[in-house]
N, C-alpha and C positions, 0 to 999 in steps of 0.2 A: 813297684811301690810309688807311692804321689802325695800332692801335694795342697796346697791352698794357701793363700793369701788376700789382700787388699788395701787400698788409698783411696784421697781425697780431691776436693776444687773450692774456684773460686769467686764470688761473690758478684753479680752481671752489673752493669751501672749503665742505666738506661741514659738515651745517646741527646745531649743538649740538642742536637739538629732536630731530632723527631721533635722532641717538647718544643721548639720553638712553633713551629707548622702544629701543634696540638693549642698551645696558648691563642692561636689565631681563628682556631677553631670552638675555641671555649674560654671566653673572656671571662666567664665568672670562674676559672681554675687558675686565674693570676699569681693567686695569693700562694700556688702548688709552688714549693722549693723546688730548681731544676735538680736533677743527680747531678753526682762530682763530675763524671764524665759519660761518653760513649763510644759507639763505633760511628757506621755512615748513616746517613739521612734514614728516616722512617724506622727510626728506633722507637723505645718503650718511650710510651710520657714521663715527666715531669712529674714528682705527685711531693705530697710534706713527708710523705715513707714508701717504703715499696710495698707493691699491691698484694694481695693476694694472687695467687695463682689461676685462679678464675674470677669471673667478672663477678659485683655483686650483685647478690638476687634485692630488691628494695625488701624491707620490713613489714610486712603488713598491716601492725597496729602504730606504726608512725603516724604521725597527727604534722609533719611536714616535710618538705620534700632538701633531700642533702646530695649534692654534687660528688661523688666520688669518681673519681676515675680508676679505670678495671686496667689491670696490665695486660696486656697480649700476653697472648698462647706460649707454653715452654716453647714449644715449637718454631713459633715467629721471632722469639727473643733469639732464639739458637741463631735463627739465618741471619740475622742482621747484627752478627757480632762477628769483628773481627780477628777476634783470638778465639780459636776453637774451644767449644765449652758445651757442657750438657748440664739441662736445668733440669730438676725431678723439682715438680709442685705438689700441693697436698694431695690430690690426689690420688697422685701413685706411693706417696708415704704412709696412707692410712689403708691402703689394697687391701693388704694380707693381713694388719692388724698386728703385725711387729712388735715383738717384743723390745727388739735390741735394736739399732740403728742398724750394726754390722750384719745382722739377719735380712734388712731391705737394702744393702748398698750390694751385698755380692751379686744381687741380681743385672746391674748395671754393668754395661759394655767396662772391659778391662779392669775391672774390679776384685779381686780375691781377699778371701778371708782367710785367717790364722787359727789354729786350734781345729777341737771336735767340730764335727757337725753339729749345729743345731747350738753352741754355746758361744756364738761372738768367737774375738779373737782381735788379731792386730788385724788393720784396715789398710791394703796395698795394691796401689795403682798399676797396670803393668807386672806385675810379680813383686813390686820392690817397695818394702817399708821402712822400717827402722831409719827413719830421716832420710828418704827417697820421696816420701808423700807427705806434701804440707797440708795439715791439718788446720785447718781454720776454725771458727767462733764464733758469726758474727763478724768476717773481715778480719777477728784477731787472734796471733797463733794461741791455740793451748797450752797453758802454764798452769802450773800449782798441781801437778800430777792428775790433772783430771782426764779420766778414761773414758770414752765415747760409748761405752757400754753403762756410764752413769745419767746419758741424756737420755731421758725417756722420746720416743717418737712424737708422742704427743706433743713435746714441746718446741716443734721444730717446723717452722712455716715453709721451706723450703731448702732444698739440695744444689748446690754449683760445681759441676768440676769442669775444669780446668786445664785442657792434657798440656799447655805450652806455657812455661811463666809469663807475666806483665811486669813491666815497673812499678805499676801502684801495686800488686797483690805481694809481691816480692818474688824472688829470685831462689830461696832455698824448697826447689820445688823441680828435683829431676825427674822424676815419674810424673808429675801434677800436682791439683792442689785440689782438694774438695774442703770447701766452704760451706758449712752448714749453720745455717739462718733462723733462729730462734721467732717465736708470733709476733710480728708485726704489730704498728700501732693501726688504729682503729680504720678498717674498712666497711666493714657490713657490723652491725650490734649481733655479739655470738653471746649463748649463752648456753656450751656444751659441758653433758655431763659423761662421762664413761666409767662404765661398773664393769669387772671380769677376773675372770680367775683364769691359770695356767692348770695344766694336768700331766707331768713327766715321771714317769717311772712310779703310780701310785702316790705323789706329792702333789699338792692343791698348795696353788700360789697366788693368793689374790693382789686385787689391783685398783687402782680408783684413779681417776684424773677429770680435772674440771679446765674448763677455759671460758673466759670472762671479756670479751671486747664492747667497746662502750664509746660514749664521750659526751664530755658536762662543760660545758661553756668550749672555752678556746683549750680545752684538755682534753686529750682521744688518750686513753690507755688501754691496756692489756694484759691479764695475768691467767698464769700456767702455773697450776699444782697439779703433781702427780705421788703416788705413795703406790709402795709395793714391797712385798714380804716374800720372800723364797727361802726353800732348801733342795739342794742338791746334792742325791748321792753319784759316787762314781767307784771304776774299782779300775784296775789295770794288773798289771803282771808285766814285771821287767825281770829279761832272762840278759844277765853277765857272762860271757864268756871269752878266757883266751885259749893259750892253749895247755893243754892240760887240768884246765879247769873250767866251772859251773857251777854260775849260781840263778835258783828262780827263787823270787819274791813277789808273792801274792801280796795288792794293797787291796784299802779301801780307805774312802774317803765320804764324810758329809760335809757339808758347807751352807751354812744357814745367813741367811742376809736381809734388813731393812732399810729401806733406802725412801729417802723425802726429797723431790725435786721442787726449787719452785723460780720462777722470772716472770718476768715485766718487762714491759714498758710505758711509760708515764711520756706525753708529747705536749706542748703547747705550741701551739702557734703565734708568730709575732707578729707586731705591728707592719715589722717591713717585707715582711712575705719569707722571714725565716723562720726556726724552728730551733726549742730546746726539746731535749731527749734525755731520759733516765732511763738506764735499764739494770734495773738488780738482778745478781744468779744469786740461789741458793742451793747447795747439795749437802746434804747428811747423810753420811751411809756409817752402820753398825754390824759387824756381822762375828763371827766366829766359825769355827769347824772343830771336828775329831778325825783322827785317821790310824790306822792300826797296818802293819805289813812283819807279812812270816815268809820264814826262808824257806821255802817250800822244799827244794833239793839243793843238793851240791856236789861235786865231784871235785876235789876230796869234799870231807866236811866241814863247813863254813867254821868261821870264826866263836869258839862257844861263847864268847861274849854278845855276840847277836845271835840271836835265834830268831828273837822279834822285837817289835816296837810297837807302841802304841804313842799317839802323839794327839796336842790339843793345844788350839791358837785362838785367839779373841785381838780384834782390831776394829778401827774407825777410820772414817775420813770424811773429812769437814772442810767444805770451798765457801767462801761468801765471795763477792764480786760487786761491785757498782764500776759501771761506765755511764758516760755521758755523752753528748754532741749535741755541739751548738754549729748549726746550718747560718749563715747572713749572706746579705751582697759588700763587695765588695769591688769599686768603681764599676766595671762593665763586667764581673766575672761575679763567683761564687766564693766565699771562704768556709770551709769546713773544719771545726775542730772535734775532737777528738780522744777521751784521756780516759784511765780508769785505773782504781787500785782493786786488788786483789789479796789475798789468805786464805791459807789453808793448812792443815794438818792433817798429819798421817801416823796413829798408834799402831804399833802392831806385836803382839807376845805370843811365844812361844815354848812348847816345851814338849822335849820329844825323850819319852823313858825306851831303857834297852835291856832288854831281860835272857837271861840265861837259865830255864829249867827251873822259870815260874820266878825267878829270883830277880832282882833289876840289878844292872852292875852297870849303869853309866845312863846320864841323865846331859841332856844337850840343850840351855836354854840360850834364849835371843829374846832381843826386847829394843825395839826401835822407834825412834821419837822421830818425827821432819815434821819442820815447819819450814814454809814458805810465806814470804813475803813480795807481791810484785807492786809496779808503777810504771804504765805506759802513758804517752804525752805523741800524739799524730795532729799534726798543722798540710792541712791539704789546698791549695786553690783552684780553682775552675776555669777555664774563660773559653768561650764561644767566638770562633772569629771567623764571619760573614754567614755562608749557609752552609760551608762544607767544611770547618775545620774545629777542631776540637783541643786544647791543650788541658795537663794539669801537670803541677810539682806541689813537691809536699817533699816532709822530715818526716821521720818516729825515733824515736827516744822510747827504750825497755830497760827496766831496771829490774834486775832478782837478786833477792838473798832468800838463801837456803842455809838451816840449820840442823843437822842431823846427830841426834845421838844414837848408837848402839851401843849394846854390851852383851857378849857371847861367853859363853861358861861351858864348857864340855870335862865332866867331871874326873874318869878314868883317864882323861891325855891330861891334866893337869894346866889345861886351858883356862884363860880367863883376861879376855881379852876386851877392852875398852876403845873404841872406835869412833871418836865424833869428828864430823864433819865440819865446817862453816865456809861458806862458799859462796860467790857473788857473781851475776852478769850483765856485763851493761852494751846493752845493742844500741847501735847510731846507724839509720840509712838515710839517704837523699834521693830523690829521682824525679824523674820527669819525662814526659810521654805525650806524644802528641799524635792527632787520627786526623785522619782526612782523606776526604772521598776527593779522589783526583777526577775521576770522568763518571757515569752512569754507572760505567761497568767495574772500575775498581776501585778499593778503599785500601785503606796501607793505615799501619798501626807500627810507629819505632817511638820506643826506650830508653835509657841509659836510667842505671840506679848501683850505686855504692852505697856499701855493708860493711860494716866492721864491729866485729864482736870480740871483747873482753871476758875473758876465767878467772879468777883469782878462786884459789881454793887455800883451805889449813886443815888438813890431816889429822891422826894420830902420833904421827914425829913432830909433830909442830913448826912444821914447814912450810911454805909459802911457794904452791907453784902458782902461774900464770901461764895463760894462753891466749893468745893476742893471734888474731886471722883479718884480712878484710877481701875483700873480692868485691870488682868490677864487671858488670854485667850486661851488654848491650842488647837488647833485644829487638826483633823483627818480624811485624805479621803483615801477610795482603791476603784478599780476597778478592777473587775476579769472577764476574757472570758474563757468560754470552753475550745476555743481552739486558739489561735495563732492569725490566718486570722475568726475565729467566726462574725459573726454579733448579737448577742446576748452578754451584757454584765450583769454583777450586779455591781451595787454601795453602797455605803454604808460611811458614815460622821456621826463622833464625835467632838461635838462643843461646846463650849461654847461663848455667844454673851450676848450682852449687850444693851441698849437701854437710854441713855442721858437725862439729863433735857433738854430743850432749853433754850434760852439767854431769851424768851418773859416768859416761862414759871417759870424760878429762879426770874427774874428781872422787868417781865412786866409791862410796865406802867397799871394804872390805866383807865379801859375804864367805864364809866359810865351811865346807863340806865336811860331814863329821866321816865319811867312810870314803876319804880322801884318792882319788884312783883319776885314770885317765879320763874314763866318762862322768867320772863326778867331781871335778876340780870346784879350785876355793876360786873367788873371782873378785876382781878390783879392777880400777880405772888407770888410763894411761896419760897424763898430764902433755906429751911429748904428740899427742897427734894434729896433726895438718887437716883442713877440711876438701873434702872433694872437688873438684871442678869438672863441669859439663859443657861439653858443644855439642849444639844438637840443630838436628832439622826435624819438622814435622809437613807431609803433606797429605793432603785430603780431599777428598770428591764427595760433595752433597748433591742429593736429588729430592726434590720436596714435593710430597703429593697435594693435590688441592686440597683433601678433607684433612691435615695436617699428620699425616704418615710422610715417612721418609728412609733412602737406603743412604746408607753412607760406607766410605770405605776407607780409611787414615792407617799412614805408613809413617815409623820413625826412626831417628837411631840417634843413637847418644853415645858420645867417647869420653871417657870419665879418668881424671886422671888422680894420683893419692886414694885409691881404693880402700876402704878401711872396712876391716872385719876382724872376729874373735875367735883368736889362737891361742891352743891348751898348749902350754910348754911343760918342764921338771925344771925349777929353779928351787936355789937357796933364798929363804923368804925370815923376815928379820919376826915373821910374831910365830914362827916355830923352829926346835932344835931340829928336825930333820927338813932332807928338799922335800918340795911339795908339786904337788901338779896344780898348774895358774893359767886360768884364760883371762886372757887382757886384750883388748882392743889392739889394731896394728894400722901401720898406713903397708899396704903390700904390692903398688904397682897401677899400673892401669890395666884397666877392662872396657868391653864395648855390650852394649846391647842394642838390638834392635827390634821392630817386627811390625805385625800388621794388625788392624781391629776393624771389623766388619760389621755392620750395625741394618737393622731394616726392622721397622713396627708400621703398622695398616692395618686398617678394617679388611675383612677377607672381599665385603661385598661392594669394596669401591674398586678391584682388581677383578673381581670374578663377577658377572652378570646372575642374579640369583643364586648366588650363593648367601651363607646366612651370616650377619651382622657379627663375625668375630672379631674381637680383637688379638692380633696377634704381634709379637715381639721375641726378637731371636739376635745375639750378639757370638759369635768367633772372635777371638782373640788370638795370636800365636807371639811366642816370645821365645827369643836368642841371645845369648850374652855369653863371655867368655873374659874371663881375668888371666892377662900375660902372665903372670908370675906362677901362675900352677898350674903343670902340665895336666892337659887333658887326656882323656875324656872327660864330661861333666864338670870340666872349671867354668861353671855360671857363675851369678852372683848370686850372693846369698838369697834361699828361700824362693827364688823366682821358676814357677813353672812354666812347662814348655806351653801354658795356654790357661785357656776358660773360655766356657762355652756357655751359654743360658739357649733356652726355649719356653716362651709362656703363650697362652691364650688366658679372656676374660669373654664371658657370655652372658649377656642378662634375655634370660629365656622369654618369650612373647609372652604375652599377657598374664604374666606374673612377675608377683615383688619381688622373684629371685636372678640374683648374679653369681654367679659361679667362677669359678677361676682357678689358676695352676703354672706351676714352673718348676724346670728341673736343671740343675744347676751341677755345670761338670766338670772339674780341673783335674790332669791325670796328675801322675805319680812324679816322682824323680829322682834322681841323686846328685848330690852337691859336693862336689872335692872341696874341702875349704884351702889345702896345702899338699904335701908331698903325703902325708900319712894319717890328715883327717877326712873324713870323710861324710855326709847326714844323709839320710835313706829316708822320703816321706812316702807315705802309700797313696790309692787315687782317692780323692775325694768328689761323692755325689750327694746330690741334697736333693729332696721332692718334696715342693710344699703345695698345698691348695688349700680356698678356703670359698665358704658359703656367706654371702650376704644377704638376708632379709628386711626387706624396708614393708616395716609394718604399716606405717603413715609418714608422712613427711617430718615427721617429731621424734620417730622412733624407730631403731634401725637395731636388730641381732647378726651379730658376725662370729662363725665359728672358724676358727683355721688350726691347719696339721700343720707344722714345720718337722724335717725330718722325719720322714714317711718310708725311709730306704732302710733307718737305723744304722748307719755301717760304721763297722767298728774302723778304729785308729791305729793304722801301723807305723812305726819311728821305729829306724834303727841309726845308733851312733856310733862310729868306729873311728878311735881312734888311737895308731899303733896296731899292735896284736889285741885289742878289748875292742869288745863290741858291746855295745848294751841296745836291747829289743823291747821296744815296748807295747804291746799291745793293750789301747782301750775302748771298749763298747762304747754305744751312744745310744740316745731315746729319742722316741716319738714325743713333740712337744707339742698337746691341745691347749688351744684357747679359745674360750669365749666370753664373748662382751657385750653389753647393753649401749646403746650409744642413744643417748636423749638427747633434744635439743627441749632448752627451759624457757 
């Protein structure tokens, strides 16, 4: 049985050394703002934003000629950075025509997705999420409960991850970080339109998204609307069994959902060669479902108060966002500001009926309110000192309050239960980082940056816990080449990271199981947990082909100490007269992981002498971990499989408009002791996707793509104690096709 997961990175910061040697070469790009910082010599230019991912094409009905600077290749950004990192440009984000972001990230080296095939899921680097993989924004973490399955692809100029932390990206990043980078301000005048609908399981899901770059005097903006409407049915079957008993329950489920993305960016350029910057998010998502499940058998026979259920839930969620930055000089260096508020809401009602022989004898309602509130404040400076060294320090300041009401009512237990939250975080880091190319052949990149994060939560007792954490983090990267101009490098990172409670996990309301048992416990947070600590090394061997192909090969391990995971216990519980069965987050010890990720993409015919123009791309991944505190076999960490594998090629066939393309994506199975008597069983997960591109004219372009082409069904088994519960759920083939205009 197997498994699947996935995570994130972080945001590249092209190298003040190169910009300087580019301003020398292009006096009329003076006026380009340098980035915050970089690595060694012959980094990315300088520009007032970051570039696009490829150079720009000029405008053809331009009536005058505008200076832009193009950024180098994902590829040459890769080499000449000194913390290990992989850049995805638009390019390869708009390939397959993705639905979901988590649909084009599992394709990338150490990447795994959570959930079905074909339906997103949690995003985890290495095998490890749930606050293993720093999730980035735009350089800033995600808050306000927004899910990376609500960012359309569309609206996303480029991919960073990050497999070692930095001082500037932050430190709560033990798998990595993937940084994901919203449309940039104005490089080339776009003026795209995309039309397309979805086709799964007999459901038409259409879709529309427009993007708009421009610029009117000393103003280059950017805007990204996208809109999409879906429904999704599913069905599953979970068989219960201890001993001397059996129970199977047939579900099904719809899930119908509208959702409105939209952002910006608003730029002016200053007098003094800086720059203001706006960028508004907007998300509205609406959606609801129905779901119904029968007890299909039992041995004996089930409880006559259940036979069946029928259930039906209506919810929303609503993010706005403005940030800003203001870019200046300051004496010989750069000053970068940085801030932005945030809100958001999240409804959600429920109500699940329970019938006995057509009759209903117990009704189970829930109805949940969160509001978020945040305020972030980042002051960064820059300075360039002679040709080979680079410094910056900088603060952030994060502020949250969270507001949560629930109210639970389960009619026949004589429940009625009142649940609200109020809950606050306030983050303070510092740090400071300095790069420098010591000789031709090596560059060094050390850190130091302190964290300290504040909890304060109030309950349903009306209590007042806190949680107070900070952690010290020093970091360390070099890179060394043979020679000078080599295409062969080694790398090598001395880390230490760290890994957070969350605000749900210190503070979490109270969720409550109506047919309360080992595999279906009631669940809340643990106020008393400690955050993880990491020491870690990373090393790695680059080889770079002249047409920009490359194999690489990166080894690492990590010792983690305060392990925190979620343990079903039988405790006495104050909002019910009998014990109950509770998972609650724990700190359980140290564990270690380790492993290896093997990466190589090239044209076939820059390797093979007449061979034909493929492109091709293939990653291996392997992963090992082991938590002291539970005897083995299978004490991993949570959800982490023993691997992922990807295989693709892309072919634009001669003398036609068509490209073709494909990828098959492989993570096996596993099992997870979480303790002495739990246990999670995942089954193997494969995905086959490809898709057709036609470019009709350089204006107009039809792309059809299959994702999940294998269909395969969903195996979970949970045991814990003498119960087990098995769940089997199918999956579909997901078409899409889309019109891509350029206006």
């Amino acid at each position: 049985m197997s498994a699947a997961s996935i995570a994130p990175t972080a945001r590249p910061r092209p190298s003040p050394l190169s910009a300087l040697s580019t301003l020398r070469l292009a006096g009329g790009v003076a006026a380009a703002l340098m980035a915050p910082h970089g690595v060694s010599a012959q980094t990315a230019p300088l520009a007032p934003a970051p570039a696009a991912s490829t150079p720009a094409k000029p405008d053809s009905n331009a009536q005058r000629v505008e200076v832009t600077g193009a950024r180098e290749s994902e590829s040459e950004q890769r080499r000449q950075s000194t913390a290990a990192k992989i850049i995805v440009g638009r390019d390869e984000i708009e390939r397959f025509g993705d639905a979901s972001l988590g649909d084009m990230l599992q394709r990338l080296p150490g990447v795994t997705i959570g959930g079905k095939p074909g339906r997103g899921g949690a995003i985890r680097m290495r095998g490890l999420g749930s606050g293993y993989t720093q999730i980035l924004l735009d350089g800033e973490r995600v808050q306000g409960g927004l899910s990376l399955d609500s960012i359309d692809p569309e609206m996303v100029e480029r991919i960073e991850i990050q497999r070692a932390p930095t001082a500037e990206t932050g430190a709560r990043a033990i798998a990595g970080t993937i940084n994901i980078i919203t449309r940039e301000g104005f490089r080339k005048r776009l003026n795209d339109l995309k039309l397309g609908f979805g086709l799964e399981n007999g459901i038409v899901s259409p879709g529309v998204s427009w993007t708009r770059d421009d610029k009117w005097g000393d103003l280059s903006y950017n805007v990204s609307i996208n809109a999409v409407a879906f429904r999704r049915d599913d069905e599953s079957v979970v068989t219960t069994t201890s001993p001397g008993f059996e129970k199977v329950e047939q579900g099904q489920s719809s899930d119908r959902r509208q959702r409105l993305n939209a952002n910006g960016r608003l730029q002016w350029a200053l007098d003094d060669g800086g720059s203001l910057m706006l960028m508004p998010l907007l998300v509205l998502s609406q959606g609801g479902g129905r779901g119904s499940s029968v007890f299909a058998g039992s041995s004996p026979p089930p409880d006559p108060r259940y036979q069946r259920s029928e259930s039906d839930s209506d919810g929303g969620f609503t993010l706005a966002r403005l940030n800003a930055q203001w870019r200046h000089r300051l004496g010989e260096g750069r000053m970068e500001w940085r801030g932005g508020v945030g809100a958001s809401q999240s409804k959600f009602d429920s109500a699940r009926d329970f019938f006995a022989n057509d009759a209903r004898v117990s009704t189970l309602e829930e109805h949940t309110d969160a509001r978020e509130r945040t305020l972030h404040l980042n002051g960064k400076y820059a300075l360039t000192v002679g040709e080979a060294n680079s410094f910056v320090a900088g603060s952030e300041v994060d502020l949250a309050r969270r507001a949560e009401d629930s109210h639970t009512v389960q009619t026949d237990a004589g429940l009625d239960l009142v649940d609200n939250l109020r809950a606050s975080t306030q983050r303070l880091a510092l740090y400071a980082q300095d790069e420098w190319a010591l000789t031709p052949q090596w560059a060094a990149h050390a850190g130091l940056r302190w964290e300290g994060i504040t909890t304060e939560g109030e309950g349903r007792d009306a209590q007042t816990d806190r949680n107070r954490s900070s952690v010290w983090t020093p970091l360390l990267h070099a890179v060394w080449k043979p020679e000078p101009k080599s295409r062969d490098q080694v790398r090598v990172s001395l880390t230490r990271s760290y890994r957070s409670p969350t605000l749900q996990s210190l503070m979490g309301r109270l969720n409550i199981s109506a047919q309360n048992s080992e595999t279906s416990p009631d669940r809340t947070g643990n106020p008393d947990l400690r955050p993880e600590l990491a020491t870690g090394i990373d090393l790695a061997y680059e080889h770079y082909l002249p047409h920009g192909g490359l194999f690489s090969a990166n080894v690492f391990h990590r010792r983690i100490r305060d392990q925190m995971r979620t343990l079903t216990t039988l405790e006495d519980v104050p909002w019910f007269p009998d014990r109950r069965w509770v998972a609650r987050p724990q700190n359980v010890g140290n564990a270690t992981t380790q492993g290896i990720e093997l990466e190589a993409k090239f044209r076939l015919s820059d390797l093979v002498n007449e061979a034909p123009p493929v492109d091709l791309r293939a990653n291996v991944s392997l992963f090992r971990s082991k938590v002291d505190s539970v005897p083995g076999p299978d004490n991993r960490l949570d959800s982490q499989p023993g691997g992922t594998a990807n295989f693709g090629a892309d072919y634009r066939w001669p003398g036609t408009p068509v490209t073709t393309g494909g990828n098959i994506n492989y993570t096996p199975g596993y099992t997870t002791r979480l303790s002495d008597a739990q246990w999670l069983v995942q089954s193997a997960k494969r995905v086959l996707d490809a898709y057709v591109l036609w470019t009709i004219n350089p204006a107009t372009r039809v792309r059809v793509t299959a994702s999940n082409l294998l269909q395969q069904d969903t195996d979970t088994v949970s045991l814990v104690g003498t119960e087990q519960a098995e769940t089997l759920s199918p999956s579909f083939v997901n078409w899409r096709v889309q019109l891509e205009l350029k206006l």
